[in-house]
N, C-alpha and C positions, 0 to 999 in steps of 0.2 A: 672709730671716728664719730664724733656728734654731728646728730644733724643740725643745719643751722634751721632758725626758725623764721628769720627773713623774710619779707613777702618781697615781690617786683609788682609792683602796680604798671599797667600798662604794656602793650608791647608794640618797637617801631614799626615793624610791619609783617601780614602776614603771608604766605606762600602758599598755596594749596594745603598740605598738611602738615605743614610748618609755620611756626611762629619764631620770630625774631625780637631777642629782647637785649639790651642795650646794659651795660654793668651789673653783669651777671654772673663774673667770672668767678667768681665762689660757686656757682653750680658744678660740680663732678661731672665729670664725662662717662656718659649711661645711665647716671641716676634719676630719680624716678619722680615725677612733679605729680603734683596735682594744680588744676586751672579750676579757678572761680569764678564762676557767670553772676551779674548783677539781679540775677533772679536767687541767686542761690543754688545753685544747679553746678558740679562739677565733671570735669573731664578730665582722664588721666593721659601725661605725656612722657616722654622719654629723653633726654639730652642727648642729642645726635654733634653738637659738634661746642669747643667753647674757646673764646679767643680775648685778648686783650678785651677787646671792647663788646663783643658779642656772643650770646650763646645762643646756637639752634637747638629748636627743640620740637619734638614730632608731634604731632597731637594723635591717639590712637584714636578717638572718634570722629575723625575729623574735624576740622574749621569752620564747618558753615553755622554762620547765624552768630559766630567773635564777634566781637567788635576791638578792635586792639588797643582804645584808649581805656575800656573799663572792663578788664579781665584780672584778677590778682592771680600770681603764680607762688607757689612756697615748695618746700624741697618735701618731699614723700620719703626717701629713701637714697641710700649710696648706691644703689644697682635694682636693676628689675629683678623680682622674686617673684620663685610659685611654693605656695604648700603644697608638702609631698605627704603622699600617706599611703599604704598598703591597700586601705578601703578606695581607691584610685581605678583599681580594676574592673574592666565591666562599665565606667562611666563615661560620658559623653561630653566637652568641655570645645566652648568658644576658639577662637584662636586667640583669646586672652587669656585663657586658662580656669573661663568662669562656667559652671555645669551649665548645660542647656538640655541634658536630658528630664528636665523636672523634677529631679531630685535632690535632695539637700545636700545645700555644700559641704566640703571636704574640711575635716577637721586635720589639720595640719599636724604631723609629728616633725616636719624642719621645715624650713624655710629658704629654699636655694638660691641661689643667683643665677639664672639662666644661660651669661655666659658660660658656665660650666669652669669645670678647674681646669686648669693646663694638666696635661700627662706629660710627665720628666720622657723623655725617648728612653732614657735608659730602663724605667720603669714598664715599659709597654712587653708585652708578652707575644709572641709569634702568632699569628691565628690560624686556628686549628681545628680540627675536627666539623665534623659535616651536619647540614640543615637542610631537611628535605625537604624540597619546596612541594613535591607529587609534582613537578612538570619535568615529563623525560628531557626536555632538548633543552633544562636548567640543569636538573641533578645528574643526568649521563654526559653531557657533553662541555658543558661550563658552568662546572659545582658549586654551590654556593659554602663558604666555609664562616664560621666561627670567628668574628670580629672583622671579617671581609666589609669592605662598600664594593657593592656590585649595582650599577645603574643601569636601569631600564629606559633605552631609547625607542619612542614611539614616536606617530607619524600623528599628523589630522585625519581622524575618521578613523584609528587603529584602535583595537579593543584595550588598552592600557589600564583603562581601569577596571575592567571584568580580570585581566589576570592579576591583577592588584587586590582585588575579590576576592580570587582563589587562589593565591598565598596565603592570605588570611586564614581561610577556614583551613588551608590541610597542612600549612608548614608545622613542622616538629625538629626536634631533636632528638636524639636516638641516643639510649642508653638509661638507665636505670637512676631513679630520684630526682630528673632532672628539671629546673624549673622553669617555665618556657612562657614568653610573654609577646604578643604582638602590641607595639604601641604605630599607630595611624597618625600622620599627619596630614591633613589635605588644605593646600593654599588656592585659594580663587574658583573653587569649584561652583558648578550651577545649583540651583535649588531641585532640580531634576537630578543629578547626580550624586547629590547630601540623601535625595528618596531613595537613590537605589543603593547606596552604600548602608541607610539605615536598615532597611531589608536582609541584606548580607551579615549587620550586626546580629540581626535575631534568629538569625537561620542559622549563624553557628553558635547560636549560646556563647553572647561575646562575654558575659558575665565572670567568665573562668579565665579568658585569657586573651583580655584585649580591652585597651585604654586608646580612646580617640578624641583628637583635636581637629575641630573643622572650622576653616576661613571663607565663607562665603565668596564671591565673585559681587555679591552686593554689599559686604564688608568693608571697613576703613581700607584701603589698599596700603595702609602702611602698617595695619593688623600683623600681612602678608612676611613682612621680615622677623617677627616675634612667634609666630605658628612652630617653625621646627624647633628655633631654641626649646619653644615651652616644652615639645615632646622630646628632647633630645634628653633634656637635662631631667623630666620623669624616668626617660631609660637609664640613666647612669645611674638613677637613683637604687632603679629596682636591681643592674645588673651589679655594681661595685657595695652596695649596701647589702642586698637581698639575696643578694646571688642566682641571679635567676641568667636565662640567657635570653635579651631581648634581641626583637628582630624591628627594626623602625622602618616604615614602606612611608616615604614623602612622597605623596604627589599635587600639584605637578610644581617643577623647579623652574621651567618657565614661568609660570606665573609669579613666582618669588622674583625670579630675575627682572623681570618686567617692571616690578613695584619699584626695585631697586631703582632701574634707571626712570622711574617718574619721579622717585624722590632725589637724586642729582640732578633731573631734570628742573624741579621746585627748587633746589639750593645752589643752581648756575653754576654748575662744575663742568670742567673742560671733559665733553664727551669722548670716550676713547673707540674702539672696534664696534660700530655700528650704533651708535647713540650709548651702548652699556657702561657706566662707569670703569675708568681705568682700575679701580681698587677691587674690579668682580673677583677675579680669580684668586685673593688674597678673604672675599667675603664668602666666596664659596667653599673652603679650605674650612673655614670655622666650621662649618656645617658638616661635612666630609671626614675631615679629620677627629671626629671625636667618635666616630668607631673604633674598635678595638678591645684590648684585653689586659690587663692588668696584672703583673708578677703579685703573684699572695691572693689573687679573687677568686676565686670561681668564675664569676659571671663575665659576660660579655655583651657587647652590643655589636651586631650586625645591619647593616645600612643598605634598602634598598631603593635608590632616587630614582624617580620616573621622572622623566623631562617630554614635551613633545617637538621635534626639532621642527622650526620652520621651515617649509617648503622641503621638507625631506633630508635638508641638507646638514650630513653628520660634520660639515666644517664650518659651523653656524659659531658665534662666540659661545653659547653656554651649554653644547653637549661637546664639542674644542676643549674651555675650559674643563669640562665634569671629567672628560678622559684622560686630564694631565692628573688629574688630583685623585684618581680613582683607580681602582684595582679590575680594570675590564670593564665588558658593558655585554647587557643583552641586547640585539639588533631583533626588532620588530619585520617583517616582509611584506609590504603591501600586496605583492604577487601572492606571496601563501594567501595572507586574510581575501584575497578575490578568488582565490580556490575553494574559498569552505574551511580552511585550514585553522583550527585553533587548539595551543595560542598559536600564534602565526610567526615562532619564539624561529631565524635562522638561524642554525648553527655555525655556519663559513663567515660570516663577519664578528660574530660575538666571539667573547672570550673571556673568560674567567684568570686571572694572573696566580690565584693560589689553590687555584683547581689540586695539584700536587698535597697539598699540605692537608688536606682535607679528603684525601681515599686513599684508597689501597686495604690490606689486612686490618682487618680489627675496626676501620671505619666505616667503607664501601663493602670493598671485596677487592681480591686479589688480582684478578684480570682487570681492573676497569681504565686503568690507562691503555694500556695495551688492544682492549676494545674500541675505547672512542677515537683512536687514534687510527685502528682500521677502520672505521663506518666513518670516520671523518671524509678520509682521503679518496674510501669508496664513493660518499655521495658525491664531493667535488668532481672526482672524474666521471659519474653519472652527467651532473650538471655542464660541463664541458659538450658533453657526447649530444647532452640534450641539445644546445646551442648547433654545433653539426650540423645532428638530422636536420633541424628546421629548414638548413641549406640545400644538402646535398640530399637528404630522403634517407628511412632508415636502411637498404636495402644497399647503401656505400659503405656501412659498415659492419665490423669484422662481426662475428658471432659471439667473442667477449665482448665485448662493446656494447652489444643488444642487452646482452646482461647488466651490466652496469646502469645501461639504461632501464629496464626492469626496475633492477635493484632501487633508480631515485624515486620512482613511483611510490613503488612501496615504504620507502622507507617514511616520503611524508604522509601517505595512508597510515600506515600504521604507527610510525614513530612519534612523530611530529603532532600528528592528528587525532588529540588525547579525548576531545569535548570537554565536559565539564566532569569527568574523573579522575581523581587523583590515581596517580601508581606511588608504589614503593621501587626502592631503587632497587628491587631485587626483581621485579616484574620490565622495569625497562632495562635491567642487564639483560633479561630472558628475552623481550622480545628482537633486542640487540644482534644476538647469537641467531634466532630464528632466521633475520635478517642476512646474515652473513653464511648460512647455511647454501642461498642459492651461488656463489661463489665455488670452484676447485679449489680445494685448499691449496695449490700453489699460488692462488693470486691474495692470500693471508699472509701477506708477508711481514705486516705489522706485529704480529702476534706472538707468543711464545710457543712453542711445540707443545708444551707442556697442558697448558690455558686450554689449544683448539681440542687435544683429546680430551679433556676432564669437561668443557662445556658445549662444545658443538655439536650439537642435533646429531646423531648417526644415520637419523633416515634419510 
């Protein structure tokens, strides 16, 4: 399609970060303007909505200081695009997709459209095989798998982006030639938190395997909706072109969601479940759904969203909507994190949905369902027992019971309670087993016969 070359002089009125401009309808819906200041000075926008008689359109640097009788608008482009390019890696880029680590822009080998391509369902391949994140109460008890979205539900005040940190430096993938890529997105973050993420860049030599997009909290807030696109559609790039297998950590999806309902708020749309637009869950989906794996690729991309739920509350609209559209979640524990406990990752609310498709022989090991499904059920009824004592004192109950109770202590000493070291899934099978060691084997009843003689402790 040509672009038209058409200018709009003028525009009716404008909205917080939106402009409103009046026979416009030859603008394409998502394509890419450029705005002209009477000084000569341009700003680039985006077409958000277009109608008989009107077309909205966002301004990414915001609106202050328009004037809307003397702006000219002309069409840039059919779609928002980023250049893509291998030399990508190890850089540092806006949530526009412009470098901000000081270094010279990126010579482009394509030119994408950020929306990304539809994946035909039929085309989409099972996802499979396993990604160690090093955090036992991720990779033992709700595994993170190959083309999986698994979202991380935090609180206010919960260390979210410290384990956000350390996936970074020690996620891998396991197995021979494989090409492995962290791409970061971070929407609304503080300028204290951009410091401490840059720290983290250079502490794991992010040069090798790791591409980040950062959105200020002092940023346009309508930046805040183009930040993951631009990382999503560099991981498709790297993992369906490249073959690599990308791992994309957004945080935070609140502050995405947030932007969202300011900008329905600016374009007077009937608010839906608590001010959020009715169209979230259909906007969150775009974003969600383009994890996965491709018949005939190699590569994949794997999606880990961090949200922080308001007031704690997991029935809030946008970690509500993130669990309809998503394959499980990891629940954060403000009680761990007051214990000293990190990460503070509980295992009885989370849950991994393709945990299965991603262990067992040749992936994990052979025992590891059969494992977390005994320390599963052990800790709950630990935690049970523990509510009890509080009551009645431990001395009302039985002398299994005391164990069990034992048993929860330890297991978030030791299990749960990593610090800032990475294990291998073969160090938290082991210390799994040590765990279940204080146990009779009659009350192993999760287990195969088989599994307890080849790996439980004999002493």
């Amino acid at each position: 399609m040509e672009l038209s070359v058409k200018e709009y002089l003028g525009a009716k009125y404008i909205s917080g970060p939106l402009i409103i401009v009046e026979k416009a309808r030859e603008l394409p819906y998502a394509s890419l303007v450029e705005i002209e200041l009477p000084d000569g000075s341009r700003r680039s926008g985006q077409v958000l909505e277009v109608s008989e008689d009107l077309a909205v359109i966002q301004v990414l640097e915001g609106t202050l200081g328009l004037d809307k009788a003397n702006i000219r608008i002309r069409l840039v482009d059919n779609v928002v695009r980023i250049g893509v390019s291998r030399d990508m890696v190890g850089r540092i880029f806006n949530g526009r997709g412009e470098p901000i680590d000081g270094l010279p822009p990126i010579v482009p080998e394509k030119r994408l459209p950020i929306v990304g391509s539809a994946i035909n369902p039929v085309a989409r391949n099972k996802p499979s095989d396993f990604i160690q994140t090093g955090i036992s109460a991720i990779d033992g008890f709700n595994t993170l798998v190959r083309g999986q979205k698994l979202p991380i539900f935090s609180g206010a005040g919960l260390p979210a982006n410290e384990i956000a940190a350390f996936i970074m430096r020690n996620a891998q993938v396991r197995g021979e030639g494989e090409q492995f890529l962290v791409v970061f997105g971070a929407m609304g973050i503080t300028q204290r938190e951009y410091a401490y993420f840059q720290q983290q860049f250079e502490e794991m030599g992010a040069s090798s395997r790791l591409i980040a997009f950062i959105n200020l909290a002092s940023d346009p807030t309508i930046e805040r909706i183009l930040t993951p696109r631009f990382a999503l559609t560099v991981a498709e790039y790297f993992a369906f072109e490249l073959d690599y297998h990308v791992l994309v950590i957004l945080t935070d999806m609140t502050n995405y969601a947030e932007a969202l309902r300011e900008i329905g708020a600016a374009r007077e749309e009937v608010p839906g479940r608590r001010g959020y637009p009715g169209y979230m869950y259909t906007d969150l989906a775009t974003i969600y759904e383009r994890a996965g794996r491709i018949k005939g690729r190699k590569g994949s991309v794997t999606q880990i969203p961090i949200l922080t739920m308001p007031d704690d509350d997991i029935t809030h609209p946008i970690p509500d909507l993130t669990g309809y559209i998503t394959e499980g979640q990891i629940v954060l524990s403000r009680e761990l994190h007051s214990a000293g406990i990190f990460p503070p990752i509980d295992p009885l609310p989370s849950l991994s949905r393709l945990m299965n498709l991603g262990i067992g022989p040749g992936k994990t090991r052979e025992d590891h369902r059969n494992w977390a499904d005994q320390l599963f059920a052990a800790y709950a009824r630990g935690k049970e027992i523990r509510r009890l004592v509080s009551i009645v004192g431990e001395d009302a109950v039985s002398e299994i019971d005391r164990i069990y109770l034992r048993f929860a202590e330890r297991f978030e000493k030791e299990m749960l309670n990593q610090g800032n070291k990475a294990r291998s899934i073969e160090e938290t099978l082991e210390i799994g087993w040590r765990l279940l060691a204080m146990f009779p084997t009659s009350e192993l009843t999760r287990i195969k016969r088989e599994f307890i003689e080849k790996y439980l402790p004999k002493s």
